[in-house]
N, C-alpha and C positions, 0 to 999 in steps of 0.2 A: 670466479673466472679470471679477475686480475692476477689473482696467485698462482693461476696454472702458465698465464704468460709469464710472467715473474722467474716461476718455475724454467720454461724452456728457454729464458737468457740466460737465467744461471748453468745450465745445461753449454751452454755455447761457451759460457767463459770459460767455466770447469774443461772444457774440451780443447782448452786454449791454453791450460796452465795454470789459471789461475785460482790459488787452492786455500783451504780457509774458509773465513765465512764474509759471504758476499754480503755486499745492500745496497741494493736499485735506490734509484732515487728521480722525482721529476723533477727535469728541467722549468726555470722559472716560464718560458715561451718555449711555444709546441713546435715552434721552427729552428730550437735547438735540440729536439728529438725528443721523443714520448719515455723514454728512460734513460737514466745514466750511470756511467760507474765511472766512480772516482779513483787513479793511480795511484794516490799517496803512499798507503800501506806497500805497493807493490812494488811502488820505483825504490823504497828503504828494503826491502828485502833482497832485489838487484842489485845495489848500490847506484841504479842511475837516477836521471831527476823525473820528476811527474811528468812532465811533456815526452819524454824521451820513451820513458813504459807504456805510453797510451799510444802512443805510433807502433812501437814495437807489437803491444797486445793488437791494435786494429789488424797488421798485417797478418797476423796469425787468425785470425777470427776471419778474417778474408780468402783463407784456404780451406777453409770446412764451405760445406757443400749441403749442411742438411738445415737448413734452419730456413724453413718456409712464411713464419708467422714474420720474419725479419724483412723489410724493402731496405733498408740501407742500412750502414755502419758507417760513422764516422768519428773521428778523434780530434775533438778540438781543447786545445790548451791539454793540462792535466785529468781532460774527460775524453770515454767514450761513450760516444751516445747510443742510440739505438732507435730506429725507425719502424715503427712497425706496418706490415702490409696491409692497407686501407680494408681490399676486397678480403685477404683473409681474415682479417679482425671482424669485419662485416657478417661473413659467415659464420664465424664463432659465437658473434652475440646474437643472430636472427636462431641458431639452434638451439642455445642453452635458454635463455628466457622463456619459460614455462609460467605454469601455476605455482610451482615447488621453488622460483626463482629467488632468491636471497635468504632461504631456509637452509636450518644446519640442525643436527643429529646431536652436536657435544652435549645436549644436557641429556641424554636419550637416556631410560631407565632413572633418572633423577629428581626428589621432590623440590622442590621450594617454598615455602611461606612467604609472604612479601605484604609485610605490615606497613599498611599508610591508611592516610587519611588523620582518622584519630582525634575527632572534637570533642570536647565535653561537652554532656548533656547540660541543661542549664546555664549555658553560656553561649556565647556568640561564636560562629565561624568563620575563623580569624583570617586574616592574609597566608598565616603561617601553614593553617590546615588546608588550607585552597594550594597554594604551593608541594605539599604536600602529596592531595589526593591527585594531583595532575601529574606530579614525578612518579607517586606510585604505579599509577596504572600502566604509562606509558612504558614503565622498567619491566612492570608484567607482562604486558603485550611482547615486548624483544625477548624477553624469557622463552614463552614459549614459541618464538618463531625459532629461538633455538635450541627447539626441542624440549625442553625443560616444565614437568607438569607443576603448575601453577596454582597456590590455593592461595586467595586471597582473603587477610584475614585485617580486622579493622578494632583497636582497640579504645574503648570511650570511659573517659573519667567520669560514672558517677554518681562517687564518692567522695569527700574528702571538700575542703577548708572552701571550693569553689560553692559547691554546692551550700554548705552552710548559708554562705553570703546572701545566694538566691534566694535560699526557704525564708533568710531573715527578713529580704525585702518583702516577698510574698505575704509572707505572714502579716506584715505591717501593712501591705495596701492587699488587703483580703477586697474588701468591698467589688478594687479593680478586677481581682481575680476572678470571683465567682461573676462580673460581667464578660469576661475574658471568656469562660466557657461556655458562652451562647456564640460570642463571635467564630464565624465557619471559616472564617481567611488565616489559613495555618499561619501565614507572615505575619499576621497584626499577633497573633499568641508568642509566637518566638521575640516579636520586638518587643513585649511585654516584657519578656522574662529577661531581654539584655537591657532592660530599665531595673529589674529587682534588683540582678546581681548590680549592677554599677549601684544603685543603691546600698542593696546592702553592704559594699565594699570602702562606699565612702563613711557610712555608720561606723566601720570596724578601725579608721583611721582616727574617728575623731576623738573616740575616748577609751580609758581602761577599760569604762563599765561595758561601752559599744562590741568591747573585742571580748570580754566574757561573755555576753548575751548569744555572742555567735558563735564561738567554743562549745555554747550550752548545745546550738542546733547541729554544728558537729559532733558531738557524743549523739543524741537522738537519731542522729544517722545513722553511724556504725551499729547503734544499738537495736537500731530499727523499730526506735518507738512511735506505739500505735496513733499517737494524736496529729504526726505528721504525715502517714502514709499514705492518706488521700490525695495530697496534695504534692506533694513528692512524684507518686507514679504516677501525676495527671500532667506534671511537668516536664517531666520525664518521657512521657509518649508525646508532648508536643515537637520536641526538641527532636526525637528521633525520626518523627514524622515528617518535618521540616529537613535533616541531613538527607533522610532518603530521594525527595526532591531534586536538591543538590546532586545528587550522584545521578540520580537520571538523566538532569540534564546533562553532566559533563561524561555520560556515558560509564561513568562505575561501578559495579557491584560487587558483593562480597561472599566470600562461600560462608564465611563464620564472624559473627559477631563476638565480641569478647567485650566483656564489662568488669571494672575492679570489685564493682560489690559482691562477683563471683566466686573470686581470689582471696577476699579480705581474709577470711578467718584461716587457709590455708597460709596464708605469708604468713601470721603468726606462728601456726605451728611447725613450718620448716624454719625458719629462726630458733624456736627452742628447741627444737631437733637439733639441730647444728652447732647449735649454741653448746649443750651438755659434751660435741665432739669437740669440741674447741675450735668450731669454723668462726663463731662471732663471741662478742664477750660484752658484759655487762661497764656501763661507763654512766657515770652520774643519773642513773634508774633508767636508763637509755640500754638500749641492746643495737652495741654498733661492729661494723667489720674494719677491721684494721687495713684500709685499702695500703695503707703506710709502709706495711711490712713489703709491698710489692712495689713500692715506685711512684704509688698510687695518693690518695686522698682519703682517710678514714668517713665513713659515711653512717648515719644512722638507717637503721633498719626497721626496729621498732623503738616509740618513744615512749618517754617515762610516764604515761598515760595508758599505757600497753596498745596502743595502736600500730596497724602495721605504715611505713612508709613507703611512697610509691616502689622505693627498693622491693620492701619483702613480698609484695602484690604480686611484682613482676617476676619472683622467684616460681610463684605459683603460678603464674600467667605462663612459665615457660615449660614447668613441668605440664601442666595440660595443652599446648602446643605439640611436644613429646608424645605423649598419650593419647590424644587424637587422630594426630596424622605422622608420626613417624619421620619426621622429615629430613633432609639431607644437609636445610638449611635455613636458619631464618634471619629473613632481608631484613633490618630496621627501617624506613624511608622517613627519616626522624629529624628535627632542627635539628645545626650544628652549635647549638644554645647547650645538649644532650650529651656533647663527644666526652667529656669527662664523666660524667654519669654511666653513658655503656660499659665506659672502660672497667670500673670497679663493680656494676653489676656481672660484667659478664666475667670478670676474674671468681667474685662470689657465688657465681652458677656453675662455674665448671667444678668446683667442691661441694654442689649441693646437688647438683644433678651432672656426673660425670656424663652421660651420654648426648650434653649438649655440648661440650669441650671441642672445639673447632667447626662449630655447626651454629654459632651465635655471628651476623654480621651489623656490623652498624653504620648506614650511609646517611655521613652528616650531609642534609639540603642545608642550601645558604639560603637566605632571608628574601622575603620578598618584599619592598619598600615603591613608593609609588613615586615617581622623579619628583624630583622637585620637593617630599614632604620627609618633615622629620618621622623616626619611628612614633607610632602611637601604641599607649597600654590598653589594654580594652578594662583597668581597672574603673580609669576616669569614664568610659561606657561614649566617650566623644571619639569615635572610631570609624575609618571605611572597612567594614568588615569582607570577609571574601564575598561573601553573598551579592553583596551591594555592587561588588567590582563588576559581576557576573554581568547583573540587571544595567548597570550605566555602559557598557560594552554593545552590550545588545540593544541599547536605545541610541548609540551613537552610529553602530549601526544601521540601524535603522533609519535614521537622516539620510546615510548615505543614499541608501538604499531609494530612497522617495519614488523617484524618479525612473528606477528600474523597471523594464519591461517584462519581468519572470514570471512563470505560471505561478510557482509555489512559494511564492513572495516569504508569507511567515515559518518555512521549512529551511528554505536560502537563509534568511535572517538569523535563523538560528544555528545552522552549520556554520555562517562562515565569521558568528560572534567567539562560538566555542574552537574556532579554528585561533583566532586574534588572539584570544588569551591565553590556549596550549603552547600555541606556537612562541610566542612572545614569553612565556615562562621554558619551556624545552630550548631554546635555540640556545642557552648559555647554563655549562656545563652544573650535571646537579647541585655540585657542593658551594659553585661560586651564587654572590649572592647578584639579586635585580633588581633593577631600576625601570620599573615598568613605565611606559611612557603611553598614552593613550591614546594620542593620533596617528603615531607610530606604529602602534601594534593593529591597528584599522586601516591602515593607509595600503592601497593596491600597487603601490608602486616599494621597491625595496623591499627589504629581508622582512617580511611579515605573513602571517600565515593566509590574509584572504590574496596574497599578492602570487602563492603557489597554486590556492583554491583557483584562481584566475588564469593561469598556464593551464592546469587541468581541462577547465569550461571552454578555453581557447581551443585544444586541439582536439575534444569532443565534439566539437562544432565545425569543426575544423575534417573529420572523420565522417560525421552524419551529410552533411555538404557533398562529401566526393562521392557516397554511394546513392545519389542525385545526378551528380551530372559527370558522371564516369563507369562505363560498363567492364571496366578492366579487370580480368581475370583474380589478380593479387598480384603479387611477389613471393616468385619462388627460389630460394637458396641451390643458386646454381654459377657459373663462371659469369663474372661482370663482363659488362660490354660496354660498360661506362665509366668517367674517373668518379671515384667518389670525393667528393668533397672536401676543406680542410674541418670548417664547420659539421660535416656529419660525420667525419671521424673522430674529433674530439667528443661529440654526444655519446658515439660508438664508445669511444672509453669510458665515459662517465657513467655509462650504463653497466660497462663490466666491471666496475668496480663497486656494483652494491652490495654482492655478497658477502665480503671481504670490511663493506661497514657496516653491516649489522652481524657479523661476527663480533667484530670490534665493542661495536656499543652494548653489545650481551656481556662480554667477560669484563667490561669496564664499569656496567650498570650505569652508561653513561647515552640517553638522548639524543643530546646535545649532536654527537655524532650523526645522529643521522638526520638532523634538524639542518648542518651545516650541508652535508649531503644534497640534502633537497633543490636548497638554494643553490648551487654552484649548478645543479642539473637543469633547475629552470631558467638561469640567466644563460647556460652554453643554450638552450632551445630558443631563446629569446634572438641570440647572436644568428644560431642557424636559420630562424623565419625569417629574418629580414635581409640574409645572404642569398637563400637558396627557394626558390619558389617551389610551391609544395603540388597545387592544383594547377596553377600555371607552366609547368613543367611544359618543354614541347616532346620530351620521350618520354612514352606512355613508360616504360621499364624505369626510368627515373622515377616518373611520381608516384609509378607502385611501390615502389622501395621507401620515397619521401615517405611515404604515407605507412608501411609499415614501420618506417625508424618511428616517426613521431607517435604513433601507438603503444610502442612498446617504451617514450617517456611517458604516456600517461598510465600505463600498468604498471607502469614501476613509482613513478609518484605517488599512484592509490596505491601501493605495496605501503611505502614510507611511509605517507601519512597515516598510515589503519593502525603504524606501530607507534606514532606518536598521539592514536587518540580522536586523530580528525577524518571525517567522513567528507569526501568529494561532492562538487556540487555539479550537474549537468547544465547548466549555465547562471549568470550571474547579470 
């Protein structure tokens, strides 16, 4: 909607002379006009000065006669600004705001894949993975609001040197384990299993013989020998039992699961496939790609043990990706720990599978770190895993909460913990990294997600109230007979300009946008409640209108927030 205004200023200037390519821009205060264009370019192309073009250009913009959506034009300094008409603006947005309102078409006929998540099994689910499956989802939801068919795919390590570590600790406290499998609290089995691996990981430190003994249970894996395979897939379905959890509560799902153990033996053989073509080549009993010859970093693919590396996995991981679903695209939503790694994978993919050649992307997330604390490795097993973040959110919470009057107390508690932590990871741009802070992200007051959940509850209450003690027909889009507001014209804008950011945050794969979005929406409603009476209104035709403006922020709040993940509370 804001682009089609956009549109009919450029229309006005174009009509004025002015030729080239324009750029609107807002003024920093709405009482310097709701857009502006800057003379520079135009006074160097007259040879006069900035001031001198922007009076000239007002004048001329001052003899056209068609521009309805315009209330004034003025030229201050080297700008003219541009005023727009309250009631037409007004009408503009009470028509376009539908159900269909901040959807787009551009991905129309287009697949996507959008790979996140991505924990290993037998191991702990880390900050990194939590960060992850929260950017994932939220980038799949703006996917497909535009337009774009979405198949979510989730890829889990487990195979390979993590898992070894596991089985070794497992194996060593058996006794615990086979107690472990009476225990019915899936949590007490997974915290089990992040005491083996931290185990078996400190064994692998402490001696040569420690790091052969787990090499030993590495080979048994790939090999898939019989003496460990009870134990293995028993830890294995804990592990995945426990992610699945996880994604319920944070609202997740996946169309396809993908495991490396699926991949292993085909990565070998597209390495010696490609190998014989001269795609990789043999290097100290190693079969590595010469990422070098491209700019790149030489990488091992298979090791002198003949195993494949997560390289040659993901060669096959991509060909069946291909082969499955065809796709147009696939998303990485991966650390930016990674961005060297996609680079030479995906240079390696487009000679081993041409038809992924412009159709591999990789969006490095930045780190998620908790204020205040150093990074932690989950080797040492002394770790706030994401799990745990989840659980101390929704118990602080809960504090808050004590004293709250809500019907559905434990429903609320849980909406508006999984709101604190989306929000508080989405509000800052995918790739940059976060400083989570934890009163912060709880806190109703400021940029935090129970503090939008809280405008929401506000003006639903706010709605349920008036159809109580108001028999008034509605508001019908028709000639004002009243001034609108300065406060409910700025909302008027902020509201037409949602289209135009979730456009944005689809072609940028970027949230954050529409996280900032929100906030800017809820604080203009915040500005307008306490300017303009809603119910107390004394013309019934005002508070009809008060009350459809503020409807139409809370449809479009639940618009925003559905794409970042968080579901609205009916009070709080």
């Amino acid at each position: 909607m804001i682009v089609e205004i956009k549109k009919q200023i450029t229309n006005i200037l174009k009509k004025a002379g002015v030729k080239g390519e324009i750029e609107l821009t807002t003024p920093p205060d709405p009482k310097m006009g709701d857009f502006s264009f800057a003379c520079f370019d135009l006074a160097k192309k007259n040879g006069s000065n900035p001031k001198e073009a922007a009076g000239e250009l007002l004048r001329k913009i001052k003899r056209l006669k068609d521009y309805k959506i315009i209330d004034e034009v003025k030229a201050v300094g080297p700008y003219v600004n541009f005023y727009l008409n309250p009631a037409e603006l007004a009408k503009l947005v009470l028509k376009e705001i539908n159900q269909d309102f901040g959807k787009h078409k551009i991905g129309k006929g287009k697949k996507y894949l959008v790979e996140f998540g991505c924990p290993n099994p037998l191991k702990a689910f880390h900050l990194g993975h939590l960060k992850n499956l929260v950017t994932g989802e939220a980038i799949a939801r703006i996917l497909e609001n535009a337009g774009y068919k979405i198949i979510r795919i989730n890829y889990q390590g487990d195979v390979g040197m993590h898992v070894a570590k596991s089985l070794w600790g497992i194996f060593d406290w058996l006794e615990r384990f086979e107690k472990m499998k009476k225990e019915k609290d899936i949590r007490q089995r997974v915290e089990f299993l992040g005491q083996a691996y931290a185990h078996g990981a400190q064994h692998f430190e402490e001696s040569e013989a420690g790091k052969a003994e787990i090499y030993e249970y590495n080979d048994k894996v790939y090999n898939q020998a019989p003496e460990i395979q009870a134990v293995y897939k028993t830890a294995r379905r804990w592990s995945l039992a426990y992610f699945d959890q996880i994604y319920k509560k944070l609202g997740s799902s996946f169309d396809r699961l993908y495991f490396e153990s699926e991949v292993t033996k085909r990565g070998v053989d597209l390495v010696n496939q490609f190998k014989a073509k001269g795609v990789f080549k043999e290097s100290d009993g190693a079969i590595i790609y010469e990422g070098s010859k491209y700019g790149l970093h030489d990488r091992v693919f298979v090791n002198s043990k003949g195993f494949p590396t997560y390289e040659a996995k993901d060669l096959a991981l991509a060909e069946k990706h291909f082969a499955d679903f065809q796709p147009d695209l696939v998303l990485h939503v991966v650390g930016k720990e990674q961005a060297d790694y996609f680079k030479v994978l995906i240079n390696a993919l487009e000679k081993v599978l041409s038809k992924s050649k412009g159709k591999e992307y990789h969006l490095p997330g930045g780190f998620l770190q908790l204020k205040g604390q150093q990074k932690m490795s989950s080797r040492t097993g002394n770790i706030i895993t994401g799990d745990a973040l989840v659980d101390f959110i929704e118990k602080r919470v809960g504090e808050i909460m004590k004293e709250a009057g809500v019907k559905d107390k434990a429903g609320v508690q849980n909406k508006v913990s999984v709101a604190a932590l989306k929000y508080a990871l989405l509000k800052v741009e995918a790739t940059k990294d976060v400083a989570f802070d934890f009163e912060e992200s709880v806190s109703l007051t400021g940029d935090s997600g129970p503090y939008l959940l809280y405008i929401v509850a506000r003006i639903k209450s706010i709605l349920r109230k008036a159809k109580q003690v108001t028999r008034s027909k509605g508001f019908q889009i028709s000639d004002f007979r009243f001034q609108i507001a300065s406060e409910e014209k700025q909302l008027l804008l902020q509201l037409a300009k949602y289209p135009e950011v979730t456009q944005t945050a689809a072609e940028q794969y970027d949230p954050s946008k529409i996280a900032k979005y929100l906030f800017d929406l809820a604080q203009l409603f915040n500005t307008f409640y306490h300017a303009c009476p809603v119910l107390q209104a004394e013309e019934e035709e005002v508070r009809a209108f008060r009350l459809k403006l503020i409807g139409m922020v809370a449809q479009v709040m639940e618009k925003g927030l559905n794409l970042l993940g968080i579901e609205v509370v009916e009070e709080m």
